[in-house]
CHARMM internal coordinates of N, CA and C (Angstrom, degrees):
IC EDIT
DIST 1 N 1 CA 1.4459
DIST 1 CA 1 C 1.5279
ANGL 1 N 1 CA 1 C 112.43
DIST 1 C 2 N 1.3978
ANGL 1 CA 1 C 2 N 127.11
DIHE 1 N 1 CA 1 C 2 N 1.82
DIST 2 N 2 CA 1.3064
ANGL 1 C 2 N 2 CA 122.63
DIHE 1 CA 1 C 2 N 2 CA 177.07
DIST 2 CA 2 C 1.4337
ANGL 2 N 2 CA 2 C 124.25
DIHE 1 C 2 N 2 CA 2 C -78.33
DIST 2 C 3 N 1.7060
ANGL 2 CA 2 C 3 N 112.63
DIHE 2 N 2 CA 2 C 3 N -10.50
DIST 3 N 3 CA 0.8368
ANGL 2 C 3 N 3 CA 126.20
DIHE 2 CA 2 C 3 N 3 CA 163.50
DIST 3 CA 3 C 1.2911
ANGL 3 N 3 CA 3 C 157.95
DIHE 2 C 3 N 3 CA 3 C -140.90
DIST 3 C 4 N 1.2792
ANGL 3 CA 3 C 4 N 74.60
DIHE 3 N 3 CA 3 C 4 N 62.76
DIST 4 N 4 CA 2.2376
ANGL 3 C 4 N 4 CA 139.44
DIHE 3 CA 3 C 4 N 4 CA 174.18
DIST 4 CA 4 C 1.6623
ANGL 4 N 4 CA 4 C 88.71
DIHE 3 C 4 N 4 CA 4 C -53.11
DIST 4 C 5 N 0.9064
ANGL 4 CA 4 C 5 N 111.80
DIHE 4 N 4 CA 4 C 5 N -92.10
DIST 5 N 5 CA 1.5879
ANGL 4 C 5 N 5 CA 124.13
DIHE 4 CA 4 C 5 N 5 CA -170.88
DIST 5 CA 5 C 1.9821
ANGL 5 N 5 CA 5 C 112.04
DIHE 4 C 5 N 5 CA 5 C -30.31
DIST 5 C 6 N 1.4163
ANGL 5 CA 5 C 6 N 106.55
DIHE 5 N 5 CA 5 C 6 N -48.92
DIST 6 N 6 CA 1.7352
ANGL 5 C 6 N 6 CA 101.03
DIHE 5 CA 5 C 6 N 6 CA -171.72
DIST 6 CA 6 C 1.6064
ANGL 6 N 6 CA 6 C 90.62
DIHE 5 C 6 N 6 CA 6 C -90.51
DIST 6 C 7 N 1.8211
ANGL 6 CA 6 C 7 N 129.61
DIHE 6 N 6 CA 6 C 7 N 0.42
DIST 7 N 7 CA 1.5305
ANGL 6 C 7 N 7 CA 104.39
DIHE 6 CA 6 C 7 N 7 CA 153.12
DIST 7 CA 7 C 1.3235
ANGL 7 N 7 CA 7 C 128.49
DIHE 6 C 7 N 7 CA 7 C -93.56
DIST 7 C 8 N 1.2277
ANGL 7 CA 7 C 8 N 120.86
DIHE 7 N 7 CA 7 C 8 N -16.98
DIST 8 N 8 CA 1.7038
ANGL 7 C 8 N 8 CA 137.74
DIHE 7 CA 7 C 8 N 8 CA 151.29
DIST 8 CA 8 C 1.7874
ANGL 8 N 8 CA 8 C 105.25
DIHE 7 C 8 N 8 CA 8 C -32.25
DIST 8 C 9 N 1.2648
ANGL 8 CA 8 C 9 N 91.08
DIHE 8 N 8 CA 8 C 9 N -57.26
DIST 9 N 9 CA 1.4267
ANGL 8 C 9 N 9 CA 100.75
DIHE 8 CA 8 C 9 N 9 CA -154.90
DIST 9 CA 9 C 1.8242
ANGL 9 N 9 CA 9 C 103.32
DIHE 8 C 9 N 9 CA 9 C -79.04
DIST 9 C 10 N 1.2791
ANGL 9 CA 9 C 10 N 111.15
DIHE 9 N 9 CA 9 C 10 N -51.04
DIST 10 N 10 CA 1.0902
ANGL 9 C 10 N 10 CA 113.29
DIHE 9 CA 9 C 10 N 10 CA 162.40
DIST 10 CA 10 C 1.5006
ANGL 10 N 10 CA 10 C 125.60
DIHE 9 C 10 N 10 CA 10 C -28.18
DIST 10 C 11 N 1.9364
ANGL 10 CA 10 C 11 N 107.22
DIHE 10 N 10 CA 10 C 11 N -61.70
DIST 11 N 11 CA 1.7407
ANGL 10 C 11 N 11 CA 112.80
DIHE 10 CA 10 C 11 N 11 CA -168.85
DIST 11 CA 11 C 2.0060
ANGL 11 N 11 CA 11 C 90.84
DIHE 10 C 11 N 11 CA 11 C -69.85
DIST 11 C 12 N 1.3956
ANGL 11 CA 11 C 12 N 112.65
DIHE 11 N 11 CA 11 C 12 N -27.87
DIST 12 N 12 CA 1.5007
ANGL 11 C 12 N 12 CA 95.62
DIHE 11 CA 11 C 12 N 12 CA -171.83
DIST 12 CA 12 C 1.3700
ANGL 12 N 12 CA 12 C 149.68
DIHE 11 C 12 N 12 CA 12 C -65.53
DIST 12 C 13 N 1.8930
ANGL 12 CA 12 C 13 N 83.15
DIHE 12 N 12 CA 12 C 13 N -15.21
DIST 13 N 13 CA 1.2668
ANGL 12 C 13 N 13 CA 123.42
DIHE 12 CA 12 C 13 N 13 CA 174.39
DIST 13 CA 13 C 1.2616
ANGL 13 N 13 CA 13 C 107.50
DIHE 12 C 13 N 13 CA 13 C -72.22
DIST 13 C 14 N 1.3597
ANGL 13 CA 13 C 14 N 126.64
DIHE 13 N 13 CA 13 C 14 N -75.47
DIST 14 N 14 CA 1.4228
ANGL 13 C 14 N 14 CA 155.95
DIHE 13 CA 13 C 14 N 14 CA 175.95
DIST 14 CA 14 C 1.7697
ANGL 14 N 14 CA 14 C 86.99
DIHE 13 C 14 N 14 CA 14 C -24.78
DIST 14 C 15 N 0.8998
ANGL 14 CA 14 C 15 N 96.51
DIHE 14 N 14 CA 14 C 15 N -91.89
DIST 15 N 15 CA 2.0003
ANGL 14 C 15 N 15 CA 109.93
DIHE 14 CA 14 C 15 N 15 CA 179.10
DIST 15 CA 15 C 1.4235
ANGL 15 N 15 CA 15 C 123.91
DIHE 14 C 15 N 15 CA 15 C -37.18
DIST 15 C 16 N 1.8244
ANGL 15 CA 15 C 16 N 124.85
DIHE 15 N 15 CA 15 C 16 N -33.52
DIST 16 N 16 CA 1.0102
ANGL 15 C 16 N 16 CA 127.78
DIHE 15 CA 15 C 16 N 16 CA 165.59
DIST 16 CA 16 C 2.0426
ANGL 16 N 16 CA 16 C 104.06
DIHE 15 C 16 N 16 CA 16 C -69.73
DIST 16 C 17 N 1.3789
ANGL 16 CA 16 C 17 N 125.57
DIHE 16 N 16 CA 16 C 17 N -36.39
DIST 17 N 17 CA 1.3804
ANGL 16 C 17 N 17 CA 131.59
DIHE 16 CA 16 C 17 N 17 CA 165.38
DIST 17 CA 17 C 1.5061
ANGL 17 N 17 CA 17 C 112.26
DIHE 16 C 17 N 17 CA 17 C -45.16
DIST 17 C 18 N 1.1365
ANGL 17 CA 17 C 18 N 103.99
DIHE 17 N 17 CA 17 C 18 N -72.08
DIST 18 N 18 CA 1.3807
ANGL 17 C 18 N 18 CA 113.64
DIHE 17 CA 17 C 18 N 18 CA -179.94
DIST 18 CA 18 C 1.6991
ANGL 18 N 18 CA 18 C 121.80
DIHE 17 C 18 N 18 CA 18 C -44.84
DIST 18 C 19 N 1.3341
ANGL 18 CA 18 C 19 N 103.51
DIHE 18 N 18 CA 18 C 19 N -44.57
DIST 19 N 19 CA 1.6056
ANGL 18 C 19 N 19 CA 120.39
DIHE 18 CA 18 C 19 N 19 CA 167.71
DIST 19 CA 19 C 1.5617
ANGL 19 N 19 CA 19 C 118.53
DIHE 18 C 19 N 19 CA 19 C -56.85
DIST 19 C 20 N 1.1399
ANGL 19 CA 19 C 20 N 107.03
DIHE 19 N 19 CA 19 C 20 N -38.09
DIST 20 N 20 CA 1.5548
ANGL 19 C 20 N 20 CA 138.45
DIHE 19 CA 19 C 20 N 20 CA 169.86
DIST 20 CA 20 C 1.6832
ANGL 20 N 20 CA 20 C 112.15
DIHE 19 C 20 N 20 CA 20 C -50.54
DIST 20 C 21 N 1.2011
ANGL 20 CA 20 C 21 N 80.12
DIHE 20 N 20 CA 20 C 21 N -61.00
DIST 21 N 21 CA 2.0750
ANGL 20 C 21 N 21 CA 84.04
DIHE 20 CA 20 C 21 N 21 CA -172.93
DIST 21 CA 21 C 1.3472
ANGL 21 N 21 CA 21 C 99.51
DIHE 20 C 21 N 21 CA 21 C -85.59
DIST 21 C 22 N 1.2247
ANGL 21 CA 21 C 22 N 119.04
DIHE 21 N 21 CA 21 C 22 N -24.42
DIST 22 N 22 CA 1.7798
ANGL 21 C 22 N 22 CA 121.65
DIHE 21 CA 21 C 22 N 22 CA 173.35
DIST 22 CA 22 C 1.6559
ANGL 22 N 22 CA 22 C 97.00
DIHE 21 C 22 N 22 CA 22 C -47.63
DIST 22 C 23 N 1.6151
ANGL 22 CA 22 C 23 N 128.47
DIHE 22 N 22 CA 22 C 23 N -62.24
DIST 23 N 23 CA 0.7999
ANGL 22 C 23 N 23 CA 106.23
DIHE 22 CA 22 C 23 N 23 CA -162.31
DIST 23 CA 23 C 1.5020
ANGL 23 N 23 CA 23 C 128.24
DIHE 22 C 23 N 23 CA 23 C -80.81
DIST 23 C 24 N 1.1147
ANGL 23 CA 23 C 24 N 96.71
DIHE 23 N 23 CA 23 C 24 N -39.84
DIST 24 N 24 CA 1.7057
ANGL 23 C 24 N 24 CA 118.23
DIHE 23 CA 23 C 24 N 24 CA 140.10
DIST 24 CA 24 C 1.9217
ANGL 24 N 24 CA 24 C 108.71
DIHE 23 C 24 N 24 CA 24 C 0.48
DIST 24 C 25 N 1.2757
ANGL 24 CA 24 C 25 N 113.12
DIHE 24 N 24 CA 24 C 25 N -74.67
DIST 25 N 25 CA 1.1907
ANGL 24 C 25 N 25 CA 107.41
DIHE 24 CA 24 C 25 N 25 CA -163.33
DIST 25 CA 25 C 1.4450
ANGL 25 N 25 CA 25 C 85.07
DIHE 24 C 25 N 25 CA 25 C -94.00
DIST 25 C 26 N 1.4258
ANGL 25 CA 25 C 26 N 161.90
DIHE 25 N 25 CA 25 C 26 N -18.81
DIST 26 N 26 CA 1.3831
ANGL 25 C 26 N 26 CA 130.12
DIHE 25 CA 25 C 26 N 26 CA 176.53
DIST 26 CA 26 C 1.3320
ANGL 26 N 26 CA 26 C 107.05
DIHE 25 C 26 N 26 CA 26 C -84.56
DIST 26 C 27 N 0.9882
ANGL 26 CA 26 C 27 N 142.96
DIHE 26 N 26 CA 26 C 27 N -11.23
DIST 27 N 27 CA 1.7106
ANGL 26 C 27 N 27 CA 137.16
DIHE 26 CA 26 C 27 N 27 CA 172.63
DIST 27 CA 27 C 1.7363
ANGL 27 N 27 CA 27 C 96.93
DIHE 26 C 27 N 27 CA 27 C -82.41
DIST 27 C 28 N 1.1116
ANGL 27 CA 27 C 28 N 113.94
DIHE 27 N 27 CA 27 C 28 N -41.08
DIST 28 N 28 CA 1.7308
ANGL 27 C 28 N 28 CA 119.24
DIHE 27 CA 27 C 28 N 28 CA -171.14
DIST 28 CA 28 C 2.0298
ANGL 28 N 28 CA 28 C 98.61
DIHE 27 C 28 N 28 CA 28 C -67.67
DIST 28 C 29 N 1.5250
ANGL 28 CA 28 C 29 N 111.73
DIHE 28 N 28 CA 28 C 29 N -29.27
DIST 29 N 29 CA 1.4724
ANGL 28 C 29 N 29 CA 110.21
DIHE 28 CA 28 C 29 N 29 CA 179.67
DIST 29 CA 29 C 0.9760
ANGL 29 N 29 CA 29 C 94.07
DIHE 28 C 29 N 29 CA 29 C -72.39
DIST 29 C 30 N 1.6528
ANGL 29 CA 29 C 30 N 123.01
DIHE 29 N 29 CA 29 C 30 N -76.34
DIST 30 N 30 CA 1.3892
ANGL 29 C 30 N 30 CA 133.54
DIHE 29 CA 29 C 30 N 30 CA -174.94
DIST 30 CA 30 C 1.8602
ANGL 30 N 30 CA 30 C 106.24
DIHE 29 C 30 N 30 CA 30 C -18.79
DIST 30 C 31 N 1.1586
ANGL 30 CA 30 C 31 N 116.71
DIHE 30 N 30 CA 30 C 31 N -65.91
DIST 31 N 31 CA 1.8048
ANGL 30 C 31 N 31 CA 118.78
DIHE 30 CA 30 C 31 N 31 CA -176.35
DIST 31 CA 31 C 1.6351
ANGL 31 N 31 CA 31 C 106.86
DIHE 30 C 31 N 31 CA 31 C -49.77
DIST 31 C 32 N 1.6840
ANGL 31 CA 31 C 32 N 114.21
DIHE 31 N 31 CA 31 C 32 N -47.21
DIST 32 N 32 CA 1.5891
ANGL 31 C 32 N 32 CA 113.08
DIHE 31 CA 31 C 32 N 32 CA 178.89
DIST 32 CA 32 C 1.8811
ANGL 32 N 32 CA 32 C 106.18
DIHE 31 C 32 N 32 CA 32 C -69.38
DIST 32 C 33 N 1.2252
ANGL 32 CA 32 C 33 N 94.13
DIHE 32 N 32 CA 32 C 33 N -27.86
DIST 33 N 33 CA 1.7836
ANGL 32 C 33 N 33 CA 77.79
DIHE 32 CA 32 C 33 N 33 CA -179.69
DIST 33 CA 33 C 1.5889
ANGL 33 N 33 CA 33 C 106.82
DIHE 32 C 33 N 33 CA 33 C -79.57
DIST 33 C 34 N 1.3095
ANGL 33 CA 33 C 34 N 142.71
DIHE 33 N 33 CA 33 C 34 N -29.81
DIST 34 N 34 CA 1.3607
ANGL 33 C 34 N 34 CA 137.27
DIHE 33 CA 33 C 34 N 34 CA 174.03
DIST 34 CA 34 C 1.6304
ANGL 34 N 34 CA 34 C 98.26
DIHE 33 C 34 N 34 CA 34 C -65.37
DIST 34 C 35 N 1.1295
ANGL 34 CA 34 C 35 N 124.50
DIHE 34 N 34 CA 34 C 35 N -45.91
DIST 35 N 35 CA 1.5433
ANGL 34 C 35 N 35 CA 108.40
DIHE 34 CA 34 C 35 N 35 CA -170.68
DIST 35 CA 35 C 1.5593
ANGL 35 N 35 CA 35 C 94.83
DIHE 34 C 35 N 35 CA 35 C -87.47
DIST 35 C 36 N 0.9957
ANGL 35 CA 35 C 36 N 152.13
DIHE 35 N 35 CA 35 C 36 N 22.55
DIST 36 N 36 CA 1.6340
ANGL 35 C 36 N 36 CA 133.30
DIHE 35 CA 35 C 36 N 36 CA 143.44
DIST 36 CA 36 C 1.5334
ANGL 36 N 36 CA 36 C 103.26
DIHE 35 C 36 N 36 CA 36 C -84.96
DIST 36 C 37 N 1.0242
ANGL 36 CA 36 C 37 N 104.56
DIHE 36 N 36 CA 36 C 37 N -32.54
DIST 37 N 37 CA 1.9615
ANGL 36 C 37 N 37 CA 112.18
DIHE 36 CA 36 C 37 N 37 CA -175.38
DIST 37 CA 37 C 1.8413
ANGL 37 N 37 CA 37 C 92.46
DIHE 36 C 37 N 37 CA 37 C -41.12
DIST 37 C 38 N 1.7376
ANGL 37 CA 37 C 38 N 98.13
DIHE 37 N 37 CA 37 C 38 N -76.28
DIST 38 N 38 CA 1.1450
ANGL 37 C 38 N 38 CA 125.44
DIHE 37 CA 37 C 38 N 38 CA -175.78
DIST 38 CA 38 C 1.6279
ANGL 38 N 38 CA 38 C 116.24
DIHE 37 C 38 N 38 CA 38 C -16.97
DIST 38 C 39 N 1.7328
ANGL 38 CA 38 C 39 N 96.37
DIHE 38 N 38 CA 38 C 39 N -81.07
DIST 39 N 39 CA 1.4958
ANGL 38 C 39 N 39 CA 108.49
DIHE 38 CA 38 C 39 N 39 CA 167.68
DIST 39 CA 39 C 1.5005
ANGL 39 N 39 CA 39 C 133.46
DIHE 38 C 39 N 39 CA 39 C -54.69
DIST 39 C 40 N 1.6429
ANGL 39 CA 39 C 40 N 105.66
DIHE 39 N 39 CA 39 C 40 N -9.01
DIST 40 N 40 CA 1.5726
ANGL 39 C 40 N 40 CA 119.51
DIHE 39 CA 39 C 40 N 40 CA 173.63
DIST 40 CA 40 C 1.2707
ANGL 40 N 40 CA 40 C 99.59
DIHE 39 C 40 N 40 CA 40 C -66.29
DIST 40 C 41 N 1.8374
ANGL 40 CA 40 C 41 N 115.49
DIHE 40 N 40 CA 40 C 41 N -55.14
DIST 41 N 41 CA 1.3270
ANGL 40 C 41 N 41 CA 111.79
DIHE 40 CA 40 C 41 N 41 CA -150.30
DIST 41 CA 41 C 1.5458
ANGL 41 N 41 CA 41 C 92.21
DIHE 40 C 41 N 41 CA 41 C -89.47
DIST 41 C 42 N 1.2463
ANGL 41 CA 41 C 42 N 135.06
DIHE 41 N 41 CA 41 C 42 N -24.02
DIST 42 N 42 CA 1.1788
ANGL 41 C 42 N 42 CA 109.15
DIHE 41 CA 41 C 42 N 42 CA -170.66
DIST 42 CA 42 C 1.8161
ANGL 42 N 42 CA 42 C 101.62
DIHE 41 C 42 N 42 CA 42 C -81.30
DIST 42 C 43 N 0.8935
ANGL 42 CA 42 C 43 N 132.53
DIHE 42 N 42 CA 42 C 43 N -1.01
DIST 43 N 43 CA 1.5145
ANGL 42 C 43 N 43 CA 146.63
DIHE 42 CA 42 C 43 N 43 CA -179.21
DIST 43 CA 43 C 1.8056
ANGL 43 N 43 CA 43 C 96.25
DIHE 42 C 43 N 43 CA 43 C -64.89
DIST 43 C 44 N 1.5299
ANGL 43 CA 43 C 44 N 91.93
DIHE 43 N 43 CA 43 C 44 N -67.22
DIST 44 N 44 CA 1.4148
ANGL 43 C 44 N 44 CA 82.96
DIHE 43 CA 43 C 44 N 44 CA -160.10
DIST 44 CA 44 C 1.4697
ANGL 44 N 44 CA 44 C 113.88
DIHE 43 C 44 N 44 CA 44 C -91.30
DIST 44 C 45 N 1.7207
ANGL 44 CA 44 C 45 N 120.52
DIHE 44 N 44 CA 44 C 45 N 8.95
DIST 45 N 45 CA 1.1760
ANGL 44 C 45 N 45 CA 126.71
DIHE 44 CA 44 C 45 N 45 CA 149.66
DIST 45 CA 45 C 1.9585
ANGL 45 N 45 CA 45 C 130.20
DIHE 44 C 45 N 45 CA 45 C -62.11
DIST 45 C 46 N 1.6228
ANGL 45 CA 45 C 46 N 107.90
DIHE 45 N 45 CA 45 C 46 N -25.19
DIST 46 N 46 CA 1.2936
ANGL 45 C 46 N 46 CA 135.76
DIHE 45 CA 45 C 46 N 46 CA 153.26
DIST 46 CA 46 C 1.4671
ANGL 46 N 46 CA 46 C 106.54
DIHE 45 C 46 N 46 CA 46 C -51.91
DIST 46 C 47 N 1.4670
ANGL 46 CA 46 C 47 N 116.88
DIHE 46 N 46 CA 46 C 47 N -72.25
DIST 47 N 47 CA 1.5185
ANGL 46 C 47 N 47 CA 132.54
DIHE 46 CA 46 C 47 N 47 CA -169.28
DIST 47 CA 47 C 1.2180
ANGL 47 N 47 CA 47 C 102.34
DIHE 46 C 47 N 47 CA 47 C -51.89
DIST 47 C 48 N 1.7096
ANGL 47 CA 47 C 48 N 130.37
DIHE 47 N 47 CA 47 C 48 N -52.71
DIST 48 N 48 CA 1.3537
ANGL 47 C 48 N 48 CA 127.36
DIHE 47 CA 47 C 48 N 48 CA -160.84
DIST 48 CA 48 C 1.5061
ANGL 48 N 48 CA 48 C 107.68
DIHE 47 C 48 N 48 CA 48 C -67.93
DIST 48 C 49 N 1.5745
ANGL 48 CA 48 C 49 N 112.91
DIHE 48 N 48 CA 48 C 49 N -40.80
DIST 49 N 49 CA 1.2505
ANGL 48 C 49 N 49 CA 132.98
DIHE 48 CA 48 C 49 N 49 CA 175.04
DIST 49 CA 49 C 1.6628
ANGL 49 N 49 CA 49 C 114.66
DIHE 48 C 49 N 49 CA 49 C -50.88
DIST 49 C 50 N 1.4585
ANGL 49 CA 49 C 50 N 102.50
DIHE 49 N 49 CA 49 C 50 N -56.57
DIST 50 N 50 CA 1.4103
ANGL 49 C 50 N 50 CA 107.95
DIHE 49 CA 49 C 50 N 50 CA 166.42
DIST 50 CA 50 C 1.9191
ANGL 50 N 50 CA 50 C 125.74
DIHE 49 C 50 N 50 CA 50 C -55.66
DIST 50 C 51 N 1.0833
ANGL 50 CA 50 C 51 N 90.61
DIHE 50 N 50 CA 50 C 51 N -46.02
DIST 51 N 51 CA 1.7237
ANGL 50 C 51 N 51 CA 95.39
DIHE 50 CA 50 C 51 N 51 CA 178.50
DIST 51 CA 51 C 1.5374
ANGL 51 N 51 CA 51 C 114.24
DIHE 50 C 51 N 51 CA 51 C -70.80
DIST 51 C 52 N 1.2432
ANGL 51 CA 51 C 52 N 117.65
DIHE 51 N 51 CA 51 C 52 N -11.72
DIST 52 N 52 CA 1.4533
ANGL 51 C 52 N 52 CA 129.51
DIHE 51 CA 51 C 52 N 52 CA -163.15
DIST 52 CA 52 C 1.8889
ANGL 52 N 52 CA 52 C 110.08
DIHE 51 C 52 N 52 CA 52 C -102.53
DIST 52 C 53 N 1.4487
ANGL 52 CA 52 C 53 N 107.84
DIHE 52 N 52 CA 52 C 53 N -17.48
DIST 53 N 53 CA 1.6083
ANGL 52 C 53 N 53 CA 117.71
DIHE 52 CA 52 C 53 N 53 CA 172.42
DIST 53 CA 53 C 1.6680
ANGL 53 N 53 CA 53 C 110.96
DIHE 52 C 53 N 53 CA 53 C -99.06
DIST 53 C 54 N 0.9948
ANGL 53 CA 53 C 54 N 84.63
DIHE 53 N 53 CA 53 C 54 N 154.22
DIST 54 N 54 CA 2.1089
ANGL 53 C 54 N 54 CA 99.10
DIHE 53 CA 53 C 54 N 54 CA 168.94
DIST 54 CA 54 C 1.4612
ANGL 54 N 54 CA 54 C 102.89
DIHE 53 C 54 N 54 CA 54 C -62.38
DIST 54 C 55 N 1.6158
ANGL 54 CA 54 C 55 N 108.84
DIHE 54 N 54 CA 54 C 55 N 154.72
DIST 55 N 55 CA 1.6003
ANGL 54 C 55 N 55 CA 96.84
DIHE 54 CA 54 C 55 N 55 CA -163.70
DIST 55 CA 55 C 2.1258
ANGL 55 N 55 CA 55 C 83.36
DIHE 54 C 55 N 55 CA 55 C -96.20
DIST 55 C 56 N 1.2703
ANGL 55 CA 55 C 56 N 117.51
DIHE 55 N 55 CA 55 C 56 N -10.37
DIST 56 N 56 CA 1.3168
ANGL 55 C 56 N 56 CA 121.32
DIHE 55 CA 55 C 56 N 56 CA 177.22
DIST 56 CA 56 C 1.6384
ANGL 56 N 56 CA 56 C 116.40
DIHE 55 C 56 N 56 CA 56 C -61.49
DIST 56 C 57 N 1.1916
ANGL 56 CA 56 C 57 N 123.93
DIHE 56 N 56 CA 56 C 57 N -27.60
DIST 57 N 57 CA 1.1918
ANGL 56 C 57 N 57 CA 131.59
DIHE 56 CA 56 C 57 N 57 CA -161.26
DIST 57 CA 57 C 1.2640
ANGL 57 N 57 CA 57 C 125.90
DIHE 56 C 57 N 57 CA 57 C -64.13
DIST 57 C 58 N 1.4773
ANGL 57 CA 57 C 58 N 125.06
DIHE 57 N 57 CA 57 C 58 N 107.13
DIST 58 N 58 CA 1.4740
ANGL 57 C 58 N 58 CA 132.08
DIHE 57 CA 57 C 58 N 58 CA -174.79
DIST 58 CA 58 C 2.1168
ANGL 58 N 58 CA 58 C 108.91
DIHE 57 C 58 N 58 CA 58 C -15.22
DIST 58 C 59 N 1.0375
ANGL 58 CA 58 C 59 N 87.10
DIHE 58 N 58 CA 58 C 59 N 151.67
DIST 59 N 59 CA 1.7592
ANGL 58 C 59 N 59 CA 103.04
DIHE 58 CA 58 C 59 N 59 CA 166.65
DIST 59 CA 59 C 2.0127
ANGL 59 N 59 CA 59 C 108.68
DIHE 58 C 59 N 59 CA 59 C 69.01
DIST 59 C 60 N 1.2602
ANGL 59 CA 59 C 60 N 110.42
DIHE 59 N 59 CA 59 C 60 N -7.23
DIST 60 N 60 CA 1.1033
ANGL 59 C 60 N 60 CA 89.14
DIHE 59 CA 59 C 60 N 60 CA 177.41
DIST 60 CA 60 C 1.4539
ANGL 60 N 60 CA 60 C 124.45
DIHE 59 C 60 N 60 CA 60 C -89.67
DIST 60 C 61 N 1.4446
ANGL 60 CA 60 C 61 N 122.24
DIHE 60 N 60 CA 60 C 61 N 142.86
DIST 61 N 61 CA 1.1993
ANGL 60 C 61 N 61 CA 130.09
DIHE 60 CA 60 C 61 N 61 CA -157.06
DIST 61 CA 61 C 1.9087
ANGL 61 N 61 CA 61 C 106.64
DIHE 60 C 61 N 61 CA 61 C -78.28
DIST 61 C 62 N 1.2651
ANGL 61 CA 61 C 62 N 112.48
DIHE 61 N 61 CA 61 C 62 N -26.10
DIST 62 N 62 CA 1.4194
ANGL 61 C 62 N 62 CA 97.94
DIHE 61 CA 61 C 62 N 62 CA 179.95
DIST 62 CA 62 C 1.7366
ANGL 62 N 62 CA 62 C 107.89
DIHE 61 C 62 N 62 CA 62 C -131.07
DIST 62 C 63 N 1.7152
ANGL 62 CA 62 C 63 N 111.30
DIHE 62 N 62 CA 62 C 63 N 174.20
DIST 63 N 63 CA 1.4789
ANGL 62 C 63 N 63 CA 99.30
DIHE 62 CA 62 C 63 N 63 CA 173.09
DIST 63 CA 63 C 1.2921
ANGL 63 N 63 CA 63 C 91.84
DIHE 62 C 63 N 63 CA 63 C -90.12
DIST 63 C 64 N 1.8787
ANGL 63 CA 63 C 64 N 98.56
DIHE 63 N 63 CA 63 C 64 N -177.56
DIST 64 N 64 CA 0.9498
ANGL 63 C 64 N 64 CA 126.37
DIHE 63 CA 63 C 64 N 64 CA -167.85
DIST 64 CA 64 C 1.8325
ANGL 64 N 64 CA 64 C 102.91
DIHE 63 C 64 N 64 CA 64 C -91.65
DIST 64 C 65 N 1.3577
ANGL 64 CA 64 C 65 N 139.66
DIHE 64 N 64 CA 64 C 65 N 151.11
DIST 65 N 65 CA 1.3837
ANGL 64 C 65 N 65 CA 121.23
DIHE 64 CA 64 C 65 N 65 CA -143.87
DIST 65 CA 65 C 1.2821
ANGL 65 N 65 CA 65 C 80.59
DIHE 64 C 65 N 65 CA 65 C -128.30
DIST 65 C 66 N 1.5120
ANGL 65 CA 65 C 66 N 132.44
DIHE 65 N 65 CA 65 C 66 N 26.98
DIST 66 N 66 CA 1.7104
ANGL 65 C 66 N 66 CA 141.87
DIHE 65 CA 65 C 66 N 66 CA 157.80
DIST 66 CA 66 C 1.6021
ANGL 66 N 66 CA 66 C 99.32
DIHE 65 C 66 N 66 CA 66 C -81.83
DIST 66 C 67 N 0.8751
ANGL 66 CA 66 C 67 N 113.38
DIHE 66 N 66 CA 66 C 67 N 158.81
DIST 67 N 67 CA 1.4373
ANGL 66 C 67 N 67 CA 128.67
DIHE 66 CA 66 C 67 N 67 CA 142.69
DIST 67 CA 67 C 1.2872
ANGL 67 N 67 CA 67 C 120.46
DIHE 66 C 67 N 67 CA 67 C -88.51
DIST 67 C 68 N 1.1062
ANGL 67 CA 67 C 68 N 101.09
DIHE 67 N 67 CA 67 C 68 N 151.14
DIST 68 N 68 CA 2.0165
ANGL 67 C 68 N 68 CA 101.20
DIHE 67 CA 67 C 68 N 68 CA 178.56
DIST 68 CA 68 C 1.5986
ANGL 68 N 68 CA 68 C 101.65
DIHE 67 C 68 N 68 CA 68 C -117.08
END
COOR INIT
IC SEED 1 N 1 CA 1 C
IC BUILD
């Protein structure tokens, strides 16, 4: 039992680490879930844009994968 104190200190360490990277990866999710938001809406701001032009229309780089 004399060395009670360097296992206290030991698990407190260990556990303050662990708490550490805990938060670590939920602030690091939190940032990937705002930038999927992001790229969602700008996704389907593309799509609306796309569905909303003639598939004939000068400058666009690909066809349209409808048939007409």
């Amino acid at each position: 039992m004399e060395n009670l104190g360097y296992l206290f200190a030991a698990y407190s360490i260990i556990f303050a680490a662990i708490f550490l990277y805990v938060m670590f990866l939920w602030r690091r999710q939190a940032r990937l879930d705002n930038q999927l938001r992001r790229l969602e809406a700008q996704l389907r701001e593309v799509q609306e844009d796309l569905a909303g032009k003639d598939p004939a229309v000068p400058g666009r780089r690909f066809k349209s994968p409808v048939a007409a």
